[in-house]
LUMBA-715599 format. One line per field, with one value per residue: residue number from 1; x, z, y of N, C-alpha, C, O in turn. Coordinates in steps of 0.1 Angstrom, whole numbers. Example, Ala and Ser with C-alpha at 12.3 -4.5 7.8 and 13.67 -1.06 7.14 Angstrom:
2
sedren c(1_2)
n_u c(132_128)
n_w c(78_71)
n_v c(-57_-22)
ca_u c(123_137)
ca_w c(78_71)
ca_v c(-45_-11)
c_u c(132_129)
c_w c(78_79)
c_v c(-33_0)
o_u c(142_134)
o_w c(85_80)
o_v c(-33_11)
This chain:
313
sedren c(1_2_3_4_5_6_7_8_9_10_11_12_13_14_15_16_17_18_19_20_21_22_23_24_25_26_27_28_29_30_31_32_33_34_35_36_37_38_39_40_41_42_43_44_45_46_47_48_49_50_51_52_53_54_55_56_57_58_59_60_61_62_63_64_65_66_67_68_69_70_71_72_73_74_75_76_77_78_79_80_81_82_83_84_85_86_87_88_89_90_91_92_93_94_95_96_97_98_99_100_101_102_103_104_105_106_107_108_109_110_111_112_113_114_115_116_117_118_119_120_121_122_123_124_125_126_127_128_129_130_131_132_133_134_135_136_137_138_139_140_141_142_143_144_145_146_147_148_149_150_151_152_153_154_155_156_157_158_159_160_161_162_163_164_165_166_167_168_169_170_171_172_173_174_175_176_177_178_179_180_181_182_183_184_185_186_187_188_189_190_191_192_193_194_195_196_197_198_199_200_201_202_203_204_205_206_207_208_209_210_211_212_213_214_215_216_217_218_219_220_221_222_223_224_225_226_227_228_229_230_231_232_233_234_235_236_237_238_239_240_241_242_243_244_245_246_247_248_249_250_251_252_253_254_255_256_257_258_259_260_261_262_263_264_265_266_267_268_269_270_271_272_273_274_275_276_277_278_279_280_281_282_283_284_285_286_287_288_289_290_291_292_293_294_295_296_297_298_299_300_301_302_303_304_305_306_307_308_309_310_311_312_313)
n_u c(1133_1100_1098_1071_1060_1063_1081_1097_1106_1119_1140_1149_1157_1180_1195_1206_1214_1240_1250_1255_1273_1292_1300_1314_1334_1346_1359_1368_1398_1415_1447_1454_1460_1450_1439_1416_1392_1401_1388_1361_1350_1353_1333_1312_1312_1310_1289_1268_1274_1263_1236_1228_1219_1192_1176_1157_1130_1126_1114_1123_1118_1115_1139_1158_1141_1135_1161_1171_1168_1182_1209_1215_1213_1230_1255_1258_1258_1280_1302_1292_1302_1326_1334_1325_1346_1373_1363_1360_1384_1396_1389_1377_1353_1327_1327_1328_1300_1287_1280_1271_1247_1236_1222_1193_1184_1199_1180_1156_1161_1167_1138_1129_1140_1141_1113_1095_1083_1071_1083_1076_1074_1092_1106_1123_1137_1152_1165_1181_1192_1206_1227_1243_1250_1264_1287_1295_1309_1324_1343_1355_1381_1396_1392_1392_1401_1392_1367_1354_1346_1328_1312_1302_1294_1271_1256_1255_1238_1215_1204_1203_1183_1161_1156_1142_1121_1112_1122_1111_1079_1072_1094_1117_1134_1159_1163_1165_1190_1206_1209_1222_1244_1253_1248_1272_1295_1306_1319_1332_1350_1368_1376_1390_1413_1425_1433_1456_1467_1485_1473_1457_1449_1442_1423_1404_1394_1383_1364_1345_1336_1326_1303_1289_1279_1265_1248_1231_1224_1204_1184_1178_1164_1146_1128_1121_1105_1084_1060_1052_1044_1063_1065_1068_1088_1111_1128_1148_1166_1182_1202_1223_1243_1250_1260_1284_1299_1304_1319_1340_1352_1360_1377_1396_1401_1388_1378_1353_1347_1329_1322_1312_1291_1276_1270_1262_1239_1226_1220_1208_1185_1163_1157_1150_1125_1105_1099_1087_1066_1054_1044_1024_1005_999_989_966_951_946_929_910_883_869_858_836_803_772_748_768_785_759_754_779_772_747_764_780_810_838_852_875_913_933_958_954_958)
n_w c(-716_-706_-686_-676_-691_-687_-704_-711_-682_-680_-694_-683_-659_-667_-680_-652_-637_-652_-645_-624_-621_-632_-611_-597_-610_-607_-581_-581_-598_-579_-567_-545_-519_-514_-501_-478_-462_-464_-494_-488_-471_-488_-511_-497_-492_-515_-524_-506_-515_-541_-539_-524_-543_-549_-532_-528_-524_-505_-467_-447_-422_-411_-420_-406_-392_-380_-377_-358_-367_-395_-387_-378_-399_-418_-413_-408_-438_-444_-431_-449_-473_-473_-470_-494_-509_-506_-512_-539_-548_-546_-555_-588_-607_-616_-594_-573_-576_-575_-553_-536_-543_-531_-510_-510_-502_-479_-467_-469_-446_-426_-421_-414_-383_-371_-379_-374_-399_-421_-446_-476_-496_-516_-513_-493_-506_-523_-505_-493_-518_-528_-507_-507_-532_-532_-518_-537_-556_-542_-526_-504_-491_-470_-443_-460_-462_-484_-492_-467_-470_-489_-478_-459_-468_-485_-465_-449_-468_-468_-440_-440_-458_-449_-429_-444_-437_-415_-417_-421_-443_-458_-467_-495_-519_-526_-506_-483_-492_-488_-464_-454_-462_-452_-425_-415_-422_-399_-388_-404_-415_-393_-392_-415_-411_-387_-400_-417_-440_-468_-492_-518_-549_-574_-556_-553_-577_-583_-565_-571_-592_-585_-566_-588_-604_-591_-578_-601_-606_-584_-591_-619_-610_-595_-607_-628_-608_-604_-617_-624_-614_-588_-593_-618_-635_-619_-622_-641_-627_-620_-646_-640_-632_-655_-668_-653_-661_-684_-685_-670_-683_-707_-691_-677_-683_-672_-673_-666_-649_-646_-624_-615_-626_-628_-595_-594_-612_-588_-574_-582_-596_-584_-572_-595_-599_-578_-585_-607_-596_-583_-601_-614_-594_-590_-616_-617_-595_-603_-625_-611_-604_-632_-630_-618_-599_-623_-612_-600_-624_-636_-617_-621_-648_-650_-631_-647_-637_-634_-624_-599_-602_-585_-580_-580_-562)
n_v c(1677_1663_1644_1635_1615_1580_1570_1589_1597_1572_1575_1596_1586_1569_1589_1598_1581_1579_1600_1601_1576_1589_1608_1590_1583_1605_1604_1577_1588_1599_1589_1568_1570_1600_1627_1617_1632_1656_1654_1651_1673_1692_1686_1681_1712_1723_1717_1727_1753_1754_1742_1767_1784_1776_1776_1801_1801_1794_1788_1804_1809_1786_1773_1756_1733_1703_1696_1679_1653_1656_1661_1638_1619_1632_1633_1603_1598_1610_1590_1570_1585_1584_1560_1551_1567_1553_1528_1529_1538_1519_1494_1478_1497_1486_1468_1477_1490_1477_1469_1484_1483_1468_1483_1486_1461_1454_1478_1462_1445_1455_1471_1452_1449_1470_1485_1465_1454_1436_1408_1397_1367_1368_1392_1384_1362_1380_1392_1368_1364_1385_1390_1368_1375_1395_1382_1363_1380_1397_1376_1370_1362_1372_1396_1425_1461_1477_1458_1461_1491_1491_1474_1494_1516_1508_1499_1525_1539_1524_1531_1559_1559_1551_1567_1589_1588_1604_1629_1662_1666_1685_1699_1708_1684_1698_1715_1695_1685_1704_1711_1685_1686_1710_1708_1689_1700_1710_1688_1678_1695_1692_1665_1672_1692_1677_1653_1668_1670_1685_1711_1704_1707_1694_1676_1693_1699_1677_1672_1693_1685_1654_1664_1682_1663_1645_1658_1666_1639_1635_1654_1645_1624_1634_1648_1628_1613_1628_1628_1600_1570_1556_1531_1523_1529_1522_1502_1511_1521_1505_1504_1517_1500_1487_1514_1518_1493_1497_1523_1519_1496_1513_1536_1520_1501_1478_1442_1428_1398_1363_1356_1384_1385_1369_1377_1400_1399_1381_1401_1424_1414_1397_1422_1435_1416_1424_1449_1446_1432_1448_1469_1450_1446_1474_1477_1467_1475_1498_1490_1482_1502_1502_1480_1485_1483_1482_1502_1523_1531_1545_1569_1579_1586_1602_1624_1635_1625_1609_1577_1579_1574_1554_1562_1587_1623)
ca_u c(1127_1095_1094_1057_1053_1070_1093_1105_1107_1128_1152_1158_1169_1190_1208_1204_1223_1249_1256_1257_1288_1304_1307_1322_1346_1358_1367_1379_1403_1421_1452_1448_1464_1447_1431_1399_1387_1398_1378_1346_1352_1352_1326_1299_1312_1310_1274_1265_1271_1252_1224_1219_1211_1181_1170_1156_1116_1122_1107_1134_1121_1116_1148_1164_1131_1140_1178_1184_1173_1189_1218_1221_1213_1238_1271_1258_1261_1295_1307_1290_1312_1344_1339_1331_1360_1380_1361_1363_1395_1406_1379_1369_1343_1317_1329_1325_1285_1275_1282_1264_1228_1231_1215_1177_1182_1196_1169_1145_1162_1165_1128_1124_1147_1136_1102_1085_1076_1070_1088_1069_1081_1101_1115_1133_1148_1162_1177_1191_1200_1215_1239_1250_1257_1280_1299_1303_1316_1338_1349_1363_1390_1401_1387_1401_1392_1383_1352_1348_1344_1321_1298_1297_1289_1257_1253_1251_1227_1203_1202_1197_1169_1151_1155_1141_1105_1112_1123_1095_1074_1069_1105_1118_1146_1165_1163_1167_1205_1214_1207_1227_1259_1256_1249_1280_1309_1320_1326_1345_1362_1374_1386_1405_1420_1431_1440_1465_1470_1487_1462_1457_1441_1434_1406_1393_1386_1372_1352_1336_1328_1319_1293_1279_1274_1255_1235_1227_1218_1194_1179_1173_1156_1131_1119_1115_1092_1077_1046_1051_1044_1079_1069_1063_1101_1122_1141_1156_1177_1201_1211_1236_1254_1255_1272_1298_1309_1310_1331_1353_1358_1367_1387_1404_1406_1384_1370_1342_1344_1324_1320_1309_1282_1267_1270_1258_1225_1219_1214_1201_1172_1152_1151_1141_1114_1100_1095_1076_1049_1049_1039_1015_992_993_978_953_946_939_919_893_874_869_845_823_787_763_746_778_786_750_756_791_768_742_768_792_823_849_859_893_926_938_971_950_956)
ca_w c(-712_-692_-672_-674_-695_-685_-715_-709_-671_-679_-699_-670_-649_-670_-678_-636_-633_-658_-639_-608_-623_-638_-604_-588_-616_-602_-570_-588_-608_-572_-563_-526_-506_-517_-481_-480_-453_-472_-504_-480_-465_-500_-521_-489_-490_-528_-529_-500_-522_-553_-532_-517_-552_-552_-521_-526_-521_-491_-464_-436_-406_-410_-425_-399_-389_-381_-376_-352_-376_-404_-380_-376_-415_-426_-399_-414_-451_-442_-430_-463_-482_-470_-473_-509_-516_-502_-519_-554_-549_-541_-564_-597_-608_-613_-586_-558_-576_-575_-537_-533_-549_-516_-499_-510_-497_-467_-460_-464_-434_-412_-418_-398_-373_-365_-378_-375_-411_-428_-456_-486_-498_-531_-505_-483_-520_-528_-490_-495_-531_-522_-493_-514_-544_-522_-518_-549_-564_-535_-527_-496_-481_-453_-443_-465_-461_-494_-494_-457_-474_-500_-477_-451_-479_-487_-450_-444_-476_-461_-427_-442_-469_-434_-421_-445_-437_-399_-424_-425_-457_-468_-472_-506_-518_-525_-488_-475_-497_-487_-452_-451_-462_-442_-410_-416_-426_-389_-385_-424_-416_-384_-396_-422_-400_-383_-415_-415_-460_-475_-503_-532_-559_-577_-548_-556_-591_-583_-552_-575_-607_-580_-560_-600_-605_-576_-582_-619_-606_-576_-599_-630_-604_-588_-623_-633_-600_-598_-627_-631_-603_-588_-596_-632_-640_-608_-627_-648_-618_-624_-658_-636_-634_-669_-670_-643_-662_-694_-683_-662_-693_-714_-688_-664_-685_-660_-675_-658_-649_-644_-606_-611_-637_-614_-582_-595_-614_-578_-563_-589_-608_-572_-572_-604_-599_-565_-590_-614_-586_-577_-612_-620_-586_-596_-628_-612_-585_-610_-631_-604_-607_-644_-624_-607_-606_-633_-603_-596_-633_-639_-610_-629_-661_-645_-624_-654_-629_-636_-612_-601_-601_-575_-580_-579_-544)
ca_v c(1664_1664_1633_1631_1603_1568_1567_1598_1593_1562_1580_1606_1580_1566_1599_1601_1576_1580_1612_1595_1568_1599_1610_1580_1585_1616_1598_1571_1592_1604_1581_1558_1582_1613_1632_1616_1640_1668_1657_1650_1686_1705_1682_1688_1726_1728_1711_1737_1768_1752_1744_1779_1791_1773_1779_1813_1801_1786_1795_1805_1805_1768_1767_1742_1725_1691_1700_1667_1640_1660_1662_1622_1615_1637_1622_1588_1601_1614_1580_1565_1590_1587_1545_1553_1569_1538_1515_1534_1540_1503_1482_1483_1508_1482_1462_1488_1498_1460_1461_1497_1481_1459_1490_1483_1446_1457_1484_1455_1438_1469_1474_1443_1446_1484_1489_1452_1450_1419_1410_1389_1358_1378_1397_1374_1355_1392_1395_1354_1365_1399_1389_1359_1376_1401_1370_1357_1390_1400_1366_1371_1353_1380_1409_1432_1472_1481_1456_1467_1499_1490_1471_1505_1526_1502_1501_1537_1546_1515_1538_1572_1556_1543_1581_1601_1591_1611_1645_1670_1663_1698_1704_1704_1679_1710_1719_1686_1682_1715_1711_1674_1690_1718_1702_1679_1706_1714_1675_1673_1704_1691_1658_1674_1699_1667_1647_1676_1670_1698_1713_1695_1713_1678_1667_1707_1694_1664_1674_1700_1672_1650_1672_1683_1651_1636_1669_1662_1624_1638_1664_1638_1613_1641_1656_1614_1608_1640_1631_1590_1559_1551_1514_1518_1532_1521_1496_1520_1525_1496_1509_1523_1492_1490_1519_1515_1481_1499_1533_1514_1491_1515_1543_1519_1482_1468_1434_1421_1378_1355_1358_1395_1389_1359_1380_1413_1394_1376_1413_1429_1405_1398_1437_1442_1413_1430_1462_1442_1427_1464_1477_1447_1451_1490_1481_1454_1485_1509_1486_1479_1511_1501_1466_1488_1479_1492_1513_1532_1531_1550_1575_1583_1593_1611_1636_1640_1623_1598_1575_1584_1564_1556_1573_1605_1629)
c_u c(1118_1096_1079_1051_1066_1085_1102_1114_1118_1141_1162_1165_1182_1200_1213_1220_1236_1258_1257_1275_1300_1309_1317_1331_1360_1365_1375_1396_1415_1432_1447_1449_1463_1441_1418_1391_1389_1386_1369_1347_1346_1339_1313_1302_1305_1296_1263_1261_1264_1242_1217_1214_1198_1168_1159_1142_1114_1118_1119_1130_1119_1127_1155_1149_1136_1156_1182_1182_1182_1202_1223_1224_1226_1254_1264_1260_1276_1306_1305_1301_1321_1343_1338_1342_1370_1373_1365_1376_1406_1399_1374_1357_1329_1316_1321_1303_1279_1274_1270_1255_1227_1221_1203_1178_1190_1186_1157_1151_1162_1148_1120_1124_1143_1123_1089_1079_1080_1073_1076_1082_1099_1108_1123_1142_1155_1167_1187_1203_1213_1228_1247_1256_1264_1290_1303_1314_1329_1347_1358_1373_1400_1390_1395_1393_1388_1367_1344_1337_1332_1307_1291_1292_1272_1252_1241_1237_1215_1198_1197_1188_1158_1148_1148_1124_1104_1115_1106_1090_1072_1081_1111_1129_1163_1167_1165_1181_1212_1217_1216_1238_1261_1258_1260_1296_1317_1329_1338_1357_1373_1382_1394_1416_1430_1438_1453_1472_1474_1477_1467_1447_1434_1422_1400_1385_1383_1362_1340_1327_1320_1305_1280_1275_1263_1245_1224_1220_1205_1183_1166_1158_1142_1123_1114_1100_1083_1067_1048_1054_1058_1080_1067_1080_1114_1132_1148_1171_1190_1206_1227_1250_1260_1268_1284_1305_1313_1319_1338_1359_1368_1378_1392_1408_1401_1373_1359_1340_1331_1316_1314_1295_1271_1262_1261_1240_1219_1215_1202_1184_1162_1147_1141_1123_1102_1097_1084_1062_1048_1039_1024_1005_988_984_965_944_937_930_903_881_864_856_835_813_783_756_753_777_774_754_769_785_762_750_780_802_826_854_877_899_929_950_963_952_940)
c_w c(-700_-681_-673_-680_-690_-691_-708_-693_-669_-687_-693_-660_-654_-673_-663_-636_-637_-650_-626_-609_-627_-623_-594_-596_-611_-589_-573_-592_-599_-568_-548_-519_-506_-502_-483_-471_-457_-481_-496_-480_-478_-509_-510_-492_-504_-531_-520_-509_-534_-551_-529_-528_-556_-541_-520_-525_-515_-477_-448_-421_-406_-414_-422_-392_-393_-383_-367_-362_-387_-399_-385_-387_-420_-420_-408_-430_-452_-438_-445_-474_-482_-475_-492_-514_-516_-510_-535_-558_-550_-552_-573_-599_-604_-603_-572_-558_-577_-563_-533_-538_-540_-507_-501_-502_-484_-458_-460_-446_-423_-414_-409_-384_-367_-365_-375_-390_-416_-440_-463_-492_-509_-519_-499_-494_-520_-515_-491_-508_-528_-517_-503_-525_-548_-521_-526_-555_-556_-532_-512_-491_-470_-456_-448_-463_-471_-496_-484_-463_-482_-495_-465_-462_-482_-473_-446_-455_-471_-452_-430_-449_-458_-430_-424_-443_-417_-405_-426_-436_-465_-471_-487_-512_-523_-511_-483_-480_-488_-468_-446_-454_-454_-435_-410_-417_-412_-385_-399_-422_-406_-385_-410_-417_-390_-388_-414_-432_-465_-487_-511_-542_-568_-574_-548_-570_-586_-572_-564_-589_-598_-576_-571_-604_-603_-574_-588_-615_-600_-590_-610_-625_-598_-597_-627_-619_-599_-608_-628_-616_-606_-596_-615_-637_-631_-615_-634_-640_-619_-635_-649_-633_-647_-671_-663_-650_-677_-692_-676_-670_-704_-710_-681_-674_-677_-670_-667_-659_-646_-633_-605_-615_-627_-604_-584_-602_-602_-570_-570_-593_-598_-569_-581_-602_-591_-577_-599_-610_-586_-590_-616_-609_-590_-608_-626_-600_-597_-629_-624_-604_-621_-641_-614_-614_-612_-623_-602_-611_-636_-632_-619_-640_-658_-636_-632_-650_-636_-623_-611_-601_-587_-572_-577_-562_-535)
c_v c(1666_1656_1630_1621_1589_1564_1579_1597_1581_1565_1589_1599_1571_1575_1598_1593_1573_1588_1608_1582_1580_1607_1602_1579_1600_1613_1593_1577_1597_1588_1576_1562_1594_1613_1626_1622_1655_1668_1658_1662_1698_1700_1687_1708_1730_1725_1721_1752_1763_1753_1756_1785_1785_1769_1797_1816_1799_1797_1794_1810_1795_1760_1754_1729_1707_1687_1683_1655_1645_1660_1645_1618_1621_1631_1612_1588_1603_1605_1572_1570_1583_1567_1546_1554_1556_1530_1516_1535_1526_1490_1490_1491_1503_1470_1466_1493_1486_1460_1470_1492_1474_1469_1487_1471_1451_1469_1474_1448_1448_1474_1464_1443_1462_1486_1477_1451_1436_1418_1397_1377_1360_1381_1390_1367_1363_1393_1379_1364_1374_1394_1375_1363_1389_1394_1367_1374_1394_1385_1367_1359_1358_1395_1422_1450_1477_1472_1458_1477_1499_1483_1484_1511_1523_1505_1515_1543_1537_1532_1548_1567_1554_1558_1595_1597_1598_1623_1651_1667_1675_1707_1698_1694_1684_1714_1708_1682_1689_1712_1696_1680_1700_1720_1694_1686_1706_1699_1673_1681_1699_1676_1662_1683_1687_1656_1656_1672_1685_1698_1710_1700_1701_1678_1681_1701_1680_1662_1684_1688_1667_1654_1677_1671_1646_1646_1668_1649_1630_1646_1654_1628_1623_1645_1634_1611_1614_1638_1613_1583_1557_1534_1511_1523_1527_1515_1502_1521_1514_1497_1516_1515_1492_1498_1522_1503_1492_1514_1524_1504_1503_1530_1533_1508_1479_1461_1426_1405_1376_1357_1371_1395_1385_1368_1393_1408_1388_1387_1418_1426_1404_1413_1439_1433_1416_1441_1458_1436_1437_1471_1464_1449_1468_1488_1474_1465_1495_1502_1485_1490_1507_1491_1475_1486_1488_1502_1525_1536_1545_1565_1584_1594_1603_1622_1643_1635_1610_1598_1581_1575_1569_1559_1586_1610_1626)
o_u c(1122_1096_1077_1040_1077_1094_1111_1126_1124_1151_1174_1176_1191_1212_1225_1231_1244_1270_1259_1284_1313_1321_1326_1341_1372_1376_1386_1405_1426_1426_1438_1441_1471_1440_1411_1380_1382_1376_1366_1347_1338_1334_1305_1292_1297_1290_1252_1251_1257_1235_1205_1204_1194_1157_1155_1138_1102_1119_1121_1138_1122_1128_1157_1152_1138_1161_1192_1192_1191_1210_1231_1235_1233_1262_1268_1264_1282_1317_1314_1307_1325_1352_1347_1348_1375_1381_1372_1379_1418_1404_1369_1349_1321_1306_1313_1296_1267_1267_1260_1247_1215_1213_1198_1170_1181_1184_1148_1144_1156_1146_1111_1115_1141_1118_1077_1068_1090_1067_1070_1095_1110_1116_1134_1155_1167_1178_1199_1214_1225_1238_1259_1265_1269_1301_1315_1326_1341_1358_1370_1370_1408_1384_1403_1381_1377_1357_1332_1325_1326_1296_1279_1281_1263_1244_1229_1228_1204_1190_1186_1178_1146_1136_1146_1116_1095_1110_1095_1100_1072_1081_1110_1139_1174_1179_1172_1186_1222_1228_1217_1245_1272_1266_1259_1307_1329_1340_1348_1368_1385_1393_1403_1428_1441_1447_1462_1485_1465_1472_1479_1435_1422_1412_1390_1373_1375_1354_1328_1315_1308_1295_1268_1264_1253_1234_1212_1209_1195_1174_1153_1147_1130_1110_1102_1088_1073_1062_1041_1062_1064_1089_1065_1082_1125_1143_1159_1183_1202_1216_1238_1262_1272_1280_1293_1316_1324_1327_1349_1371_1380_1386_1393_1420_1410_1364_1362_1333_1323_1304_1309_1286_1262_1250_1252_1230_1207_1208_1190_1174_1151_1135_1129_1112_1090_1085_1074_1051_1036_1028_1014_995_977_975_955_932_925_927_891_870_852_845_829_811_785_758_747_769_779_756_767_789_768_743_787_811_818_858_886_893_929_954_968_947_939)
o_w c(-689_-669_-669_-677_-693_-687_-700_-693_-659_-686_-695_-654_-648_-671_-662_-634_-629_-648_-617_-601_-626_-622_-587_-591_-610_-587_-572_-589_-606_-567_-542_-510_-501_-494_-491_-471_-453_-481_-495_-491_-478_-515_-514_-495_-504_-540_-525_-509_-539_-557_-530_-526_-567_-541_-509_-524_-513_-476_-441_-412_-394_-414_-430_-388_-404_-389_-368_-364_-389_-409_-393_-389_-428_-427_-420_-435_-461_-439_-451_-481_-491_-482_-501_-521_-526_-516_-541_-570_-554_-555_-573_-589_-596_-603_-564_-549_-579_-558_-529_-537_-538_-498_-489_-493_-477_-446_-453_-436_-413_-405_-401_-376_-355_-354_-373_-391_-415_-448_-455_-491_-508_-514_-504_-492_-517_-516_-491_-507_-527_-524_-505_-530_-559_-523_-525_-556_-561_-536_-512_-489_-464_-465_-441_-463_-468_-501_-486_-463_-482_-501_-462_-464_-481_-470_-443_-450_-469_-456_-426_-445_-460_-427_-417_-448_-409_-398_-429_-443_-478_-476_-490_-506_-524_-509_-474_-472_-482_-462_-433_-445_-449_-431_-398_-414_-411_-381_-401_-424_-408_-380_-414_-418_-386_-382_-408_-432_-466_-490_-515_-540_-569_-581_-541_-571_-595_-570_-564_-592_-599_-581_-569_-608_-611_-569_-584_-620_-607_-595_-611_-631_-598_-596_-627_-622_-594_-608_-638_-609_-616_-601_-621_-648_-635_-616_-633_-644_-619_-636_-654_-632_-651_-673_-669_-647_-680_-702_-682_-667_-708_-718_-671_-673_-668_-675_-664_-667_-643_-633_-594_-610_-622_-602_-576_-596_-603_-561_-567_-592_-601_-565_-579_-602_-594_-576_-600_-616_-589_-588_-622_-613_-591_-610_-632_-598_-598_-640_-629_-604_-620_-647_-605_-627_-611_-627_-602_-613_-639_-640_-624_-642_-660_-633_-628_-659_-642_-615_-619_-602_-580_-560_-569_-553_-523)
o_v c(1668_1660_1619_1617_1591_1558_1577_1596_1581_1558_1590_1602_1568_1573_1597_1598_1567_1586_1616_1580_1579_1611_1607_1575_1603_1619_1596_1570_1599_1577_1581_1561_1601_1604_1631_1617_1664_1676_1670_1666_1707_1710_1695_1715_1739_1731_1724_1758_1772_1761_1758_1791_1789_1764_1802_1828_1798_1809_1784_1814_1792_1748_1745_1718_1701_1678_1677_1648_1637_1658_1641_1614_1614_1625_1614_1578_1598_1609_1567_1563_1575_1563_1543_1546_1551_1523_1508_1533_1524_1480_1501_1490_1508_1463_1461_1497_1484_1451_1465_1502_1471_1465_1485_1472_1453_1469_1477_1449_1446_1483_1465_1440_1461_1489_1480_1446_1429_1425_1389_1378_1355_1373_1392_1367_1360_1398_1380_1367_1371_1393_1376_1357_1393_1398_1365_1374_1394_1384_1363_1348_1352_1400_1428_1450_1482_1478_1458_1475_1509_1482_1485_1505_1531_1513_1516_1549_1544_1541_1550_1573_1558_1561_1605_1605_1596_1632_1646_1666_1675_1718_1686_1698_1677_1716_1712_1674_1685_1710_1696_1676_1701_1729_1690_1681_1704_1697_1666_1679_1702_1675_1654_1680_1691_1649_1650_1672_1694_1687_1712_1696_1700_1679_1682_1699_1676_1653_1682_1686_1670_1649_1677_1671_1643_1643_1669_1647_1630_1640_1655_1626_1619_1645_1631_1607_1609_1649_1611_1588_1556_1528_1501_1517_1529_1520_1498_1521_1515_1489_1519_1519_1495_1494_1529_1501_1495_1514_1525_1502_1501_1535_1540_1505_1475_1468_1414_1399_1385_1359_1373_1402_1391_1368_1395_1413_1389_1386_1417_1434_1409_1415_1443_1439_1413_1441_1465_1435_1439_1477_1468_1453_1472_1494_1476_1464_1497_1508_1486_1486_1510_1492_1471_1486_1500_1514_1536_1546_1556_1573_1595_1605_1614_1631_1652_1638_1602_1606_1584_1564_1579_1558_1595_1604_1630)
């Protein structure tokens, strides 16, 4: 599967993301009181030694280049973890991944609140919608820690999404994984060392599913962007709800109400419509070459050239 045409590109992320629910099933799959500072410990270690085998073009004296942001991002991934686990562990499948699509809608608000950007009118609907239809689904009526968990989780991937535009750019997203689990072990190791969990061979097998997983997701999503405009396939990306309601229907019995369908379309649909202004100015952008004057137009014939797209480098 190349990825280079749209279709195709839309099918990678939907495998992507399949392989991205299949790993929240292997969390899932661990009882409430499994170590969750062990699993963190073993799924970063286990994602560490996969990574190095595909490190082998990089270019190592630059290896740690940019070690303190990579430093902070990866500690804030490693808090994101561990609330997953709690959340997955304590809330339905598609419960816990309706809360987790809050992170686009709160990296729009943290792009206010940190960078001064200005949100568009769309935008601010999908931040109302968003945060409201967190509420319907969870429903709170105390602060309970599993939706704690489920709204750090969104939290933390907001923060790191914000962080990686301070990562070097000529590092590869191969080097930038490897490099977030690797920077993070002496802190995993050291809270499980402090967890003090006799070994559990269990969270070995499901740190290692897990870690192939979230691989398999990363991997699907870089080959999908890597030849096709993010805004012409993005929505693909919430197929992954889909399939979190439908494995968790048919391994756990988790029916999906009323209250989830509502809450999860009030996050979701303002997303997807923000992707659809995105893709129709792209096509209105890369029509305008097409209106140049007959002058230009002539110039074009006479030197052999085509104007470019403005996708082009």
């Amino acid at each position: 599967m190349s990825g280079k045409t749209v279709n195709s590109a839309i099918l990678l992320l939907i495998i992507g993301n399949a392989m991205a629910i299949g790993s929240d099933v292997f969390i899932k799959l661990m009882d409430t009181n499994a170590p969750v500072f062990q699993f963190a410990f073993l799924r970063n270690l286990i994602t560490v030694a996969l990574l190095a085998t595909l490190l082998k073009k990089a270019d190592y004296r630059r290896l740690f280049e940019g070690a303190a942001v990579h430093a902070i991002r990866s500690h804030i991934l490693l808090v994101g973890l561990l609330c997953m686990v709690v959340a997955l562990t304590t809330l339905p499948l598609a419960t816990a991944n309706a809360v987790f699509y809050a992170a686009p809608v709160l990296v729009m608000v943290l792009s206010v609140l940190l960078f001064g950007e200005r949100l568009s009118m769309l935008s601010i609907l999908a931040v109302i919608s968003g945060f409201a239809g967190v509420l319907v689904i969870l429903r709170p009526v105390a602060l309970e820690l599993s939706s704690l968990s489920a709204l750090g989780t969104a939290f933390c991937l907001a923060v790191a999404a914000l962080t990686v535009r301070k990562l070097p750019r000529q590092q590869s997203t191969a080097h930038k994984l490897f490099l977030n689990s690797l920077l993070v072990l002496p802190a995993s190791l050291a809270l499980a060392l402090w967890e003090g969990a006799p070994w559990r061979w269990e969270i070995v097998a499901s740190a290692v599913g897990s870690a192939a997983f979230i691989l398999g997701y990363n991997g699907s999503v870089l080959r999908a962007y890597n030849h096709v405009d993010a805004n012409q396939v993005t929505s693909a990306e919430y197929t992954g709800l889909i399939w979190a309601i439908a494995i968790g229907w048919l391994m756990f019995g988790e029916v999906p109400d009323l209250w989830f369908v509502t809450g999860s379309l009030m996050i979701i649909l303002p997303l997807v419509l923000i992707g659809l202004n995105q893709r129709r100015k792209h096509r209105l952008l890369h029509r305008a070459p097409m209106a140049a004057a007959p002058e230009d137009q002539a110039v074009h014939q006479v030197s052999g050239k085509r104007p470019a797209s403005p996708s082009s480098p």
